[in-house]
C-alpha positions as CSV (number, residue, x, y, z in Angstrom):
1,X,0.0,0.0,0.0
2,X,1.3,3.7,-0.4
3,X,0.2,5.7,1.9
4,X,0.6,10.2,1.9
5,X,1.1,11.6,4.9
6,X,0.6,15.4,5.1
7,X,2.9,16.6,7.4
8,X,3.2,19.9,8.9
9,X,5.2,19.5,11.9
10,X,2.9,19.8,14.5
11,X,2.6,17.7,17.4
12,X,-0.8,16.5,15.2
13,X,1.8,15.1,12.6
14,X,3.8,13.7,15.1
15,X,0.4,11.5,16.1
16,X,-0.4,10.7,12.9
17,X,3.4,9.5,11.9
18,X,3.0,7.1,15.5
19,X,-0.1,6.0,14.5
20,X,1.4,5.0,10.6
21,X,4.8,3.1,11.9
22,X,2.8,1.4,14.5
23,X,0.4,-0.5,12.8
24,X,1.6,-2.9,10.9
25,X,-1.0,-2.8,8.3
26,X,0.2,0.3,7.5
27,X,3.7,0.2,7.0
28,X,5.1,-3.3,6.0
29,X,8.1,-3.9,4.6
30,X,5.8,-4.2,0.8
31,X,4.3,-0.7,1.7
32,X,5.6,2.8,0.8
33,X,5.2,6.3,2.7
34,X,5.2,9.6,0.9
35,X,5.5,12.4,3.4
36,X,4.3,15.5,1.9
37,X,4.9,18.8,3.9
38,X,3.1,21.8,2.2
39,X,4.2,25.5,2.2
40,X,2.3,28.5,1.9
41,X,3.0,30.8,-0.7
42,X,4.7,34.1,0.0
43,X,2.3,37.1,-1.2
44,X,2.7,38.0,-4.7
45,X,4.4,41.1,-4.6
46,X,7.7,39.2,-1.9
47,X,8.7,37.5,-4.4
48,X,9.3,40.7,-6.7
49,X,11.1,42.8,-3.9
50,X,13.5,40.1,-2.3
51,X,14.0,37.7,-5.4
52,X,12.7,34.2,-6.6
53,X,15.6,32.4,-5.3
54,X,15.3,33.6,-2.1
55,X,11.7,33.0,-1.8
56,X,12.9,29.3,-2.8
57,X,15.5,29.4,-0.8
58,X,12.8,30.1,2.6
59,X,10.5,27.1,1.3
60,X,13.8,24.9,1.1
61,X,14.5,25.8,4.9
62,X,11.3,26.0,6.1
63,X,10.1,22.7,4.7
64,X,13.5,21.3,5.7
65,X,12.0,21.9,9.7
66,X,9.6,19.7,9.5
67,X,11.1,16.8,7.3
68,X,14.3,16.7,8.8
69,X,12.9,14.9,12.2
70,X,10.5,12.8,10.3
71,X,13.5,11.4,8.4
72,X,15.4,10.7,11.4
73,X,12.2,9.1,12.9
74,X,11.2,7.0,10.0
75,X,15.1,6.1,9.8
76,X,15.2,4.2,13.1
77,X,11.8,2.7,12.2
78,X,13.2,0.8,8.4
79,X,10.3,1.9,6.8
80,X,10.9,2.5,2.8
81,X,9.8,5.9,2.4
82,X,10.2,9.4,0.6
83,X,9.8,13.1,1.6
84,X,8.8,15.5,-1.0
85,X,7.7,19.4,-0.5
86,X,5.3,21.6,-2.5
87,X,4.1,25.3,-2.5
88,X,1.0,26.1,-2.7
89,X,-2.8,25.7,-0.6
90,X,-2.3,22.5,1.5
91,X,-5.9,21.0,1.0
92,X,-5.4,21.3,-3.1
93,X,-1.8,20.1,-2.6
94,X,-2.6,17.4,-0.7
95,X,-4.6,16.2,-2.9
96,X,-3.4,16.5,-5.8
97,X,0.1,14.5,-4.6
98,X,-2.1,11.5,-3.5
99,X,-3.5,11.8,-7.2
100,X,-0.1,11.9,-8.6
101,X,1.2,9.4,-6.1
102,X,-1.3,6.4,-7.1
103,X,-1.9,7.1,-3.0
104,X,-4.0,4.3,-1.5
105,X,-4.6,6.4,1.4
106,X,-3.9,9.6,2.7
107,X,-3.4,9.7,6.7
108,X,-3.2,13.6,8.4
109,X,-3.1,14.6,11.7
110,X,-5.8,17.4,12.7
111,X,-7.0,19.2,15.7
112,X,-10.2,18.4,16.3
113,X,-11.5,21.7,16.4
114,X,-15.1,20.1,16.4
115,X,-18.0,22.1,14.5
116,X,-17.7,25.3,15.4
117,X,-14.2,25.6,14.7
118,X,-14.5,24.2,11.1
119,X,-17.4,26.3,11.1
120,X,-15.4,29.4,11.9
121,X,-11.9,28.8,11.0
122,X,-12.5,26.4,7.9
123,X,-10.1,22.8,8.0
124,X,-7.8,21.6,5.9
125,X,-8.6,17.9,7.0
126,X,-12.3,18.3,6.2
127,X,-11.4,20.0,2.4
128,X,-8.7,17.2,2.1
129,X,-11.9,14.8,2.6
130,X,-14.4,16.4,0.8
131,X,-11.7,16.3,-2.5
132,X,-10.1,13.0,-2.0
133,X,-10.3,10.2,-4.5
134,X,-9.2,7.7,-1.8
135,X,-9.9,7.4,2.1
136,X,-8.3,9.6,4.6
137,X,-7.1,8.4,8.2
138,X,-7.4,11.6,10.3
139,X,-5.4,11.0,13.3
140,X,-6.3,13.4,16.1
C-alpha cells in the first residue's frame, strides 16, 4: 500500500506518523510512505522585492524543519519511504500529490477543532476529505 502523509510539523503530525509506523497494516516492509509537507505561498508582490531564489530558498528551509525529524524518525523505524515538498494551498496540494502518487490512502493529523471551529476557521482535513479520491485516516 502507499500511503501520503501530510505533514506539517505539529505535534498532530507527530500523532499521525506514530499512528502509521505502529500498525503494521500500515507500513510493512511491501508498503511505501510519501510524506508531503506543504508550504504556503509568500504574497505575490515578496517575491518581486526580495527575489525568486530567495523565496525558494525560505520554502527549502522551512520545509527542511519539519522533514528533517521525520527522516530521522522514519530512519530508526526501516520503513521504505520518501519526503517530498510543494508550494501552494495544502488542502489542493494534498490532494493532488495523493493523485499523482497512485496514493491508497492519505493519513493527516488534525486538531479536532469540532463544528464550530470548522465552522469558523475552515479545515484543511475536512477540504482534504471532501476532494479525496481515496480514504483519509485523520489521526487526532
Amino acid at each position: 500500500m502507499k500511503i501520503l502523509l501530510a505533514a506539517d510539523g505539529s505535534p498532530f503530525t507527530k500523532k499521525a506518523l506514530a499512528f502509521v509506523v505502529t500498525h503494521e497494516g500500515l507500513s510493512g516492509p511491501n508498503d511505501e510512505l510519501v510524506v508531503l509537507n506543504v508550504q504556503t505561498p509568500v504574497p505575490g508582490g515578496v517575491a518581486g522585492m526580495v527575489g525568486s531564489n530567495v523565496v525558494a530558498d525560505f520554502h527549502r528551509d522551512e520545509a527542511e524543519k519539519v522533514l528533517a525529524p521525520i527522516r530521522e524518525f522514519l530512519g530508526r523505524h526501516k520503513l521504505p519511504f520518501r519526503c517530498v515538498s510543494v508550494v501552494g494551498h495544502a488542502p489542493d496540494e494534498i490532494v493532488k500529490t495523493a493523485r499523482a502518487e497512485g496514493s491508497h490512502m492519505i493519513v493527516m493529523g488534525t486538531r479536532g477543532y469540532g463544528v464550530i471551529g470548522r465552522v469558523l476557521m475552515g479545515s484543511v482535513a475536512q477540504k482534504v476529505v471532501a476532494q479525496a479520491d481515496v480514504p483519509v485516516l485523520l489521526v487526532q
